[in-house]
Structures are given as C-alpha cells and as structure tokens.
C-alpha positions, 0 to 999 in steps of 0.5 A, spaced: 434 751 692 433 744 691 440 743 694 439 748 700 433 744 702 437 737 702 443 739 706 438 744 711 433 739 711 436 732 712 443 735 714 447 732 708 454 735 708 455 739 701 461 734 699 456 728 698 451 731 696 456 735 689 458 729 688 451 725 689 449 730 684 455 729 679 454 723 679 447 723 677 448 727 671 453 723 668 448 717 668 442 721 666 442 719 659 442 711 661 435 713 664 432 713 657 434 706 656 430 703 663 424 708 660 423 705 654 423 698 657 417 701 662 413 704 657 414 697 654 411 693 660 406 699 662 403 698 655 403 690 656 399 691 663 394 696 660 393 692 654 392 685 659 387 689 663 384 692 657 383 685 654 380 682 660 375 688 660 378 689 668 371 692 671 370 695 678 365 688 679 373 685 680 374 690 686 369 686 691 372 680 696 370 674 698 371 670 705 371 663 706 371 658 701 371 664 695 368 660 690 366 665 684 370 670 686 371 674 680 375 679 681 380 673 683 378 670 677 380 676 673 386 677 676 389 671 674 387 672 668 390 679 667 397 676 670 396 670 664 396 675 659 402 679 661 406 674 663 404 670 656 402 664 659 397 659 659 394 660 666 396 664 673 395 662 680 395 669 684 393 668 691 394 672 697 394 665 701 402 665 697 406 669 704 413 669 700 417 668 694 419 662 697 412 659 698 411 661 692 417 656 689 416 652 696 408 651 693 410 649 685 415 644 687 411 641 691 405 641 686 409 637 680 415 633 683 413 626 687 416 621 691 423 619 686 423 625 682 429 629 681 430 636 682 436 640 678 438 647 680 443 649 674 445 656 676 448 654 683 447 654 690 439 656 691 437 661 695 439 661 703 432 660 705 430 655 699 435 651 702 430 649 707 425 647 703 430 642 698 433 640 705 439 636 701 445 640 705 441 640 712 436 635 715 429 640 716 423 636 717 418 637 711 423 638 706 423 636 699 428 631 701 425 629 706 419 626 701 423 622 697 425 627 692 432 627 690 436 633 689 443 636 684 445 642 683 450 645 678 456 649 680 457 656 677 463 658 673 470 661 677 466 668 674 459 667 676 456 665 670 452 658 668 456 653 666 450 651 661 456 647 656 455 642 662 448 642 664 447 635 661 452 632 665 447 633 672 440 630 668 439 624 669 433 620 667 429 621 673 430 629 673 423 631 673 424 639 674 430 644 673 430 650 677 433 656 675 435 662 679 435 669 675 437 673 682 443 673 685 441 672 692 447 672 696 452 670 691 456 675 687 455 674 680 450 676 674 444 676 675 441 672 669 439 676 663 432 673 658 437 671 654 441 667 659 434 664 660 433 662 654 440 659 653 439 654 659 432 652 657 434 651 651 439 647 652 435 643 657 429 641 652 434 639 648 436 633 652 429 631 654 422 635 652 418 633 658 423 636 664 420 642 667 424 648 667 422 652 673 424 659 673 425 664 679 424 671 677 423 674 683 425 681 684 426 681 675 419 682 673 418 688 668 426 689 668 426 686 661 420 687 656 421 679 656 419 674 662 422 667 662 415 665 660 416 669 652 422 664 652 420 657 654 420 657 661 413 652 664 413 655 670 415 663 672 414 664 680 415 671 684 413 675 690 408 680 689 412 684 696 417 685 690 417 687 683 409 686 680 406 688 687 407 695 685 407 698 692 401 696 694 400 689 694 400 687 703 402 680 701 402 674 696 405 670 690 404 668 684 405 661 679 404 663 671 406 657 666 404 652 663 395 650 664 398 643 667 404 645 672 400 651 675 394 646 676 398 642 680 401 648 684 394 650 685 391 642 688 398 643 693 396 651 695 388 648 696 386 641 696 387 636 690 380 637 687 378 643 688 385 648 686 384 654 683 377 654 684 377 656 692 381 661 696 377 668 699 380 674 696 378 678 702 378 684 700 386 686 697 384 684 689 384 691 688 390 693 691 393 687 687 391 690 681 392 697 682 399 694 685 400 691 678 398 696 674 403 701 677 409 696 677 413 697 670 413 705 674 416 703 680 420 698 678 423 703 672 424 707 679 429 701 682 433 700 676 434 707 677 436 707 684 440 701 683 444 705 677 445 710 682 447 707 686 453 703 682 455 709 679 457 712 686 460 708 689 463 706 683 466 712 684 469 712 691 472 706 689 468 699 691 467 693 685 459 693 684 455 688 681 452 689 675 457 696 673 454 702 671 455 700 663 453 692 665 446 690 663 441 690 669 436 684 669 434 685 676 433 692 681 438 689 685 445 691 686 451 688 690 456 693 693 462 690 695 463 695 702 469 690 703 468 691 712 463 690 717 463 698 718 462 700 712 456 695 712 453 697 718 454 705 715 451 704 709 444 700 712 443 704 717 444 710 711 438 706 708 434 706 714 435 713 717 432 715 709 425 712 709 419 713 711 417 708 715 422 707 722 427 712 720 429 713 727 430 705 728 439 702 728 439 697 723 445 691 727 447 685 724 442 679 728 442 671 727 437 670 722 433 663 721 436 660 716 442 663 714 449 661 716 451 668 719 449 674 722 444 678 717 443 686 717 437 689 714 435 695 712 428 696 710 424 702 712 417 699 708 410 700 709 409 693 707 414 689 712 419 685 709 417 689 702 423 689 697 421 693 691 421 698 698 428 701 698 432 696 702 438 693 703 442 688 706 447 684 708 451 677 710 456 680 716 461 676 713 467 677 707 467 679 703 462 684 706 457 685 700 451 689 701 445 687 697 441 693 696 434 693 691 427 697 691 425 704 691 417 705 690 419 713 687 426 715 684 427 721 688 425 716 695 431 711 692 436 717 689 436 721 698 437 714 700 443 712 697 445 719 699 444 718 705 447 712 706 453 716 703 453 721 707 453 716 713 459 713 712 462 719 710 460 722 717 463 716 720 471 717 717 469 711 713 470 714 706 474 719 703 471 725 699 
C-alpha cells in the first residue's frame, strides 16, 4: 500500500522507488548505531534541563535591555552542561554560523595575534572575515591580526605531524574546522579533534583551540569541549536548533573566552548581562530538546543517501561503512546536469516552495556560481533537508538535514527519480 501510494501520489517511477527500497533494506541494520548515539545525547539534554530545574517561568521574553532575563540565563546554563563546558553565550542576536565564529574571534584576538587554521582552507564565507586572501573591509586582518593556515594532506586529512611548523610565538587562537564545507574531505571525527589539540597544548598551553562544530552537534556523544577544545561554536539553524530554533548561535567554552565573546556581542562591560530574548527562549529550548532526534534523522539521510548513489555508481564522502561526524554528505555527480537534477529533486521534495526551480546564481562570497536547494521553514536552515553546490568541477553536491527520517528518505528518492527521468542515470 505504502509503495503504491509513493509512485500515485509523487509520481515516482517504480524502478527508483524498488531500488531506493532495496537500498535501505541493506542499510537498516546501521540504523542501530545512529540510535544509540541519539539516545545518548537525548538523555544528556534532559539531564541538563533537569539539572538546571528548567520551569516554564524560562518561557517569558524580554525586550530592550534584557537584564534579568531568566529564561535566557537558564538556557545558557543548560547548554554549558550539555556541552560540559564552564559557561555559554546562546543569543538570538548571533544571526549565523559565521557570526558566531565571526564574534569568538573578534572577542579574544588583539591587534598582532596570530590566527592558525589547521585543517585547511576556512569556510568560503569566513574567508571574509579573516581577510588574508581578499582585502574586506572590517576583516580580522583588516585589524592587525595576523593569519597562517595548514594545508590538508593529498587524502584530505589534518597534517597534524606538522602543526608545529605554522605556530609561532604570536599565535593567540588556533581554528579547527570539524565539516567539510566545500572541501572534499573527511569531516573531522572527536578523536581527530582531540589529536589536534592535543598536539597544539603540547606546544604552548595558552593558545586558544577554537572549534567550529557547526553542523556535528549530537553526531558523537562527545563534543569538542569533553576533549579540550576552549571554545566550540555552531549555528542553531543547524544541528542543536532541532527544527524549531527561527535564528541564532552559540559560544561554549572556557568561563574567560566566552566572556570575551560576549563584550564583543554587547558592550565591554555589560557581556552577557544584556541582550532581550524577545520571546524565541521557548523555542530554543524546545529546539534543543528535539535536537539528538532530528539530527539521528539526518545522519540517516545522509546514510541513505550514500548507500544509493554509491549504488548508481558516484564516489561519496563519508562511504556507507566510514564514520559520520557530520549530517553532511558530499556526492560527487561528476556534471553540472546531473547537479541541477539532483537539487531540483531536493526542492521539488519538501514542503516548503516545492514547486520553485532551484538554478545555479553568483552568490556573495563565493568564487563561483552556487546552487541551492532548501525548501525550509526557517530560511537558510540546514538541519532542514537541503543540498548544495559550487557549480564547477569536479561537481560535488553538499547534501545535509531532514527534520524527520521519513522527509529526508522521499527527498532522496525524489531527487533519484529527477535525474533518472532526465536520461541522467541508468537503472
């Protein structure tokens, strides 16, 4: 009945649904494992609200100033706990991933520090913020902060054995990229993480290692902060938004940087004391506590996703039988056709603008066109089924998200059946 349904209803051909189903069969057994991970982080939360004796007195916003906002107060402290770390800043006031980075950095590096990006090329977008390859007004370099950066080795992997070789005696902050981005290469295991900082305190205790863990939160039941980072930053569009969170970011870490962070965010001397929660503490909350759940969604999405098109023939990152410490899975579609098939698949299968045709455009702060798929609730959401694209070789799609398992399993079918009635694969 189920099946029936699907090809009626959404108009799947019965090739690529029986092979979409076969596929998931022969995974259903890794399932188990993403499971037990989520029910790990899922009692972590609870505990941490628990522990924090979370009361719906939270759930009232302020405006203005925001001084004594408890519900602020006490999700800060929740997110210190989950995260074990000495203090938070989770602000509505943090618009993005790369503000939250943009914030921390700005907040403990001074005039002739020294910045160190370990594993690789930043992010597209924080190479605006650094400024070291592109003159952008306002950039850390911009301010005197000096920047180096370790190249990856040939098979994508940190060359920790020679981090010391780009740490000097002016290196303030050390960055490390847990996701991909745009580069294809392993994203960044716990135990990656803690190799690197391991190997960056053995040189000098006092360098900052700052983590970005956007789109890893509750993949592990580690964070970066259990294994020594001082500062672990993400999105809450993304991973511990759950869903529900319209905006934000947050800063955990050591009592001290996360103070500067705040002075940086507000005003030198006030911090953390201001800053209105204007009414969206409860869906923060809400959002983290549904976060391990739809996050297990996604990393079964991502898995799906690997085991088909593994199956029709594409290199994809992680494998089916590779460790996921991300929800994001890059697919190498090898054509720009087969990238716009696929991403139009991903939109036609949400719920949000699925009727709109998603085409490659010159997006601010990338050096090539970009195509993106996002049929979200929350724009620019990405624990939301989406996928992405740099439209250029070798054509890899950055696929990630899926509030519900069942959202993101039809997605991937879809955007199979897109590309399967295009003539772009063969069944």
């Amino acid at each position: 009945m189920l099946k029936d349904y699907i090809t009626k209803t959404f108009g799947i051909d019965d090739k690529v649904l029986e092979l979409c189903l076969d596929t998931e069969k022969s995974i259903r057994h890794k399932f188990s494992e993403i499971d037990e991970i989520s029910e790990f982080n899922q009692y972590k939360v609870l505990r941490a609200m628990q522990k924090n004796n979370l009361s719906d007195a939270a759930f009232s916003g302020t405006t203005g100033y925001g001084y004594n906002d408890i519900g602020r107060d006490k999700l800060e402290d929740i997110y210190a706990d989950v995260f074990n770390a000495e203090a938070a800043l989770v602000r509505a006031q943090i618009i993005s991933g790369t503000h939250a980075l943009t914030v921390a950095l700005f907040g403990n590096l001074k005039y002739g520090d020294e910045l160190v990006s370990v594993a690789g090329a930043p992010y597209d977008t924080l190479e605006g913020v650094i400024g070291a390859k592109r003159k952008v007004k306002g950039s850390l370099t911009d301010y005197g902060i000096l920047y180096k950066e370790l190249p990856l080795l040939k098979d994508g992997t940190v060359d920790i054995d020679n981090i010391p070789s780009v740490i000097s005696s002016k290196t303030r902050l050390v960055t490390i990229q847990r996701s991909k981005g745009y580069e294809y290469r392993p994203s960044l295991t716990i135990d990656t993480v803690k190799k690197i900082i391991d190997r960056v305190k053995q040189i000098d205790p006092n360098i900052i290692c700052m983590v970005d863990n956007c789109y890893c939160e509750f993949a592990d039941i580690l964070e970066p902060t259990d294994v020594g980072a001082d500062l672990t930053v993400g999105s809450l569009i993304k991973n511990p938004g759950g869903g529900l969170a319209p905006v934000g970011g947050y800063i955990v870490g050591k009592k001290e940087y996360v103070e500067n962070a705040a002075y940086r965010l507000t005003a030198p001397g006030m911090g953390r004391e201001v800053g209105p929660s204007l009414g969206v503490t409860t869906s923060l909350l809400q959002g983290l506590f549904l976060a391990p759940n739809v996050v297990n969604s996604g990393l079964k999405t991502a898995l799906f996703a690997a085991a088909v098109f593994e199956r029709l023939g594409y290199e994809c990152m992680p494998k089916v039988n590779e460790p996921r410490p991300d929800i994001v899975e890059a697919i190498q579609l090898k054509n720009a056709e087969n990238v716009i098939a696929f991403c139009g698949g991903i939109q036609a299968g949400a719920a949000v603008d699925s009727f709109v045709k998603p085409e490659p455009w010159d997006m601010p702060g990338y050096d090539c066109q970009v195509i993106m798929a996002a049929g979200a609730f929350v724009q620019g959401s990405s624990i939301e089924l989406s996928a992405d694209a740099p439209m250029k070789e070798p054509y890899t799609v950055y696929m990630q998200g899926g509030l519900t398992w069942f959202h993101g399993k039809i997605g991937i079918i879809t955007a199979v059946d897109k590309m399967y009635k295009a003539g772009l694969i063969k069944i």
